[in-house]
Structures are given as C-alpha cells and as structure tokens.
Residue, then its C-alpha position, 0 to 999 in steps of 0.5 A: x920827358x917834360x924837361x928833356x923836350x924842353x932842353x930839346x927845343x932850347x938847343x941845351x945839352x941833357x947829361x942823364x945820371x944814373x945806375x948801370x941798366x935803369x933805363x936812360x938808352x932807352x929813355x933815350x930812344x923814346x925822346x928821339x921817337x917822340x921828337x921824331x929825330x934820328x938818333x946816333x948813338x956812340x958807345x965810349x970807352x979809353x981809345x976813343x979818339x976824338x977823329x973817331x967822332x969828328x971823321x978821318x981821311x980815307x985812302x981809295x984807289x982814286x986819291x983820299x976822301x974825307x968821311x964824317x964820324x959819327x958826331x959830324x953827321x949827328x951835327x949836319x942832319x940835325x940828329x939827336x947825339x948820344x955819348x953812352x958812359x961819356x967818361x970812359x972817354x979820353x979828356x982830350x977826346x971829349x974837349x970837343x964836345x965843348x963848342x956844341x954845349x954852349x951858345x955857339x952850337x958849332x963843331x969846327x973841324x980842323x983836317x977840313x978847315x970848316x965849322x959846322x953850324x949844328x942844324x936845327x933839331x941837333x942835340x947833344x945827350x951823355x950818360x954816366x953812372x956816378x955810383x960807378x965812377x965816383x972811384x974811378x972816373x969822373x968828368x971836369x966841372x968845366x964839362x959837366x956845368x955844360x949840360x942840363x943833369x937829369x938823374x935817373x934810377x930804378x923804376x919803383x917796385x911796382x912799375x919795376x915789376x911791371x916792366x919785367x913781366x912786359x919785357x920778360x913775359x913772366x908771370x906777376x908773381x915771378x916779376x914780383x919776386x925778381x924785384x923783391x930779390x933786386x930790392x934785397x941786393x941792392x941793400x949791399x951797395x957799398x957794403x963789398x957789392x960794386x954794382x947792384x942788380x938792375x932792371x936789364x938782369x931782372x929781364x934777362x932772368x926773367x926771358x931764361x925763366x920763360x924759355x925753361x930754365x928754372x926759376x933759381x938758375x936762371x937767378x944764379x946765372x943772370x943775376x948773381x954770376x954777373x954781379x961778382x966773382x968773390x966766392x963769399x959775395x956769390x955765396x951770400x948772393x945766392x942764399x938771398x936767392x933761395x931765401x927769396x924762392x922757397 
C-alpha cells in the first residue's frame, strides 16, 4: 500500500504481477478508495482496439459527435486507469499507453488532433498473471520498463483462511480445510495442472457451502470442475478432496 501511494503521488505507473484470483482488482479498488480517486476499469482481451480506449466518432441524427473511451476519460478527471490482464491486448493497441507511462504524461488523440495533458491524480495500473502467460503472451521490455512492478500472490494460509470465512461466511474449521485442500493443488503447478485454485474459487465454494450444497460438491464444482477437463487431473483433483474431508 506504501509503495502504491507513492507511485500515486510520483505520477509513476504501478504494473501488479500475479496469479489468476489473488487479489490485485481488489487491491485495486482499495487504493482508489483510499486515494479517494474514481476508478475506470478496462477488461482487455484480442479485439481491443486502441479507438476502444481512446473514443470514436459517433453518427446521430443531427451530424457526427466525438466520444471519450474509456482511458480518454480516466486522463481528463484524473481518474485512476485500470488495464485488467494487459497482455490479452493487441501490441499496436497498447502503444498507446506509452506517452502516459513516462514523464510527458499525455495522451494525443489523433481523430481529434488534441494532446491531453493527464490531470492531477491520473494514474495508469495494469496487471497480468505471468505464470499464465510465460507460454502464451508476454509483454515487450520496452513497455514493462514503463511501470513501477509489484508482485502479488496468495494471501498466507492463515490470512487466506481468514478472508475465506469473511467473504464465504463459513465457519473457521471450513475455510481452514478449503485452504489446506488450495494449499495441496496448488503443489501440482507444472506438473499437468495450468492454473491453481485461488482465493476467488476457495470464496465461491465456501458461498455454496453456506447456501446448503455439501461440503465435498460444493469442492467438485467450484474447485476442481473449473480447473481442468482431463478426466485423469479431475480424478486426481477430487481424490485431493475426499482425502482432505474424510
């Protein structure tokens, strides 16, 4: 939190690194609570155009209006600009984002034909998950040198459980035994398993658990269901889940 309110107040660019469901949206939404600035948040993925952050031309019945995407709008109130899972984007799209990551702090707008100085309190966040990515998708050097990197993970078991019975409403010796079943798959990253059970998926098993569905398929489908469809990892996944509730 120290370092992102410095970054903040520096104007620099904060870059959050970590696994799928451990948090950094809603670290995210903390920081901008705290800070006291709006947030604008933009999902990214393959089609994301750069006319998708930066706004279009409109036709209406009286003639063409311009209208400010998202990133436009974060830059003119001075909002804090969340980029969710950067990568997914196309290079040319985040190219753009290069004149705000450094000292110029500007966003020029060529259908328009005006640079946007970014106002006091604009910030510019991104996250990926590099575990995911490191096969798939990466970002250049020349954009990740832009940004001030934090890396995140999954809260320690204890404050994991913690959050768990807060968020699911279980009781301690359920959250307990969801993170030590989290604990145990996560043990198989890289070993056949892509991704590994966060925090999000031990909330949402917990939130079945709380509305009447027993303990072990609210496990099956929260957890091990979502996490892979190879019939010999689902198989392994829920023997980890009968050996963990006996």
């Amino acid at each position: 939190m120290a370092l992102f309110e410095q970054c903040h107040a520096r104007g620099l660019a904060v870059m959050l690194k970590g696994p799928t469901g451990c948090g950094k949206t809603r670290f995210v939404e903390h920081m901008a609570w705290k800070l006291g600035r709006p947030l604008i948040t933009i999902p990214c993925h393959d089609d994301l155009a750069a006319s998708d952050l930066i706004g279009r031309f409109l036709i209406q019945h009286n003639g063409t209006v311009w209208q400010d995407g998202p990133l436009t709008r974060a830059v003119r109130e001075g909002a804090i600009c969340y980029l969710d899972e950067v990568v997914e984007a196309r290079q040319d799209t985040v190219v753009v984002l290069h004149a705000l990551t450094d000292h110029r702090r500007i966003l020029p707008i060529d259908k328009t034909g005006e640079t946007l100085q970014a106002a006091p309190g604009f910030q510019l966040v991104v996250s990926y998950n590099p575990g995911y990515q490191r096969m798939l998708k990466d970002l250049k050097p020349s954009t990740r040198q832009r940004f001030v990197a934090m890396d995140l993970d999954f809260p320690t078991p204890e404050l994991e459980a913690r959050i768990v019975q807060h968020e699911g409403g279980v009781d301690s010796a359920t959250a307990n035994g969801l993170v030590a079943l989290a604990g145990r798959i996560r043990q198989l990253r890289d070993r056949g398993l892509a991704e590994v059970p966060s925090t999000r998926l031990l909330i949402a098993a917990a939130a079945l658990v709380m509305s009447g569905i027993p303990l072990r398929d609210a496990c099956y489908a929260a957890i091990v269901s979502p996490l892979s469809d190879e019939s010999s990892m689902v198989g392994a996944l829920r023997d980890l889940v009968d050996a963990t509730f006996v």
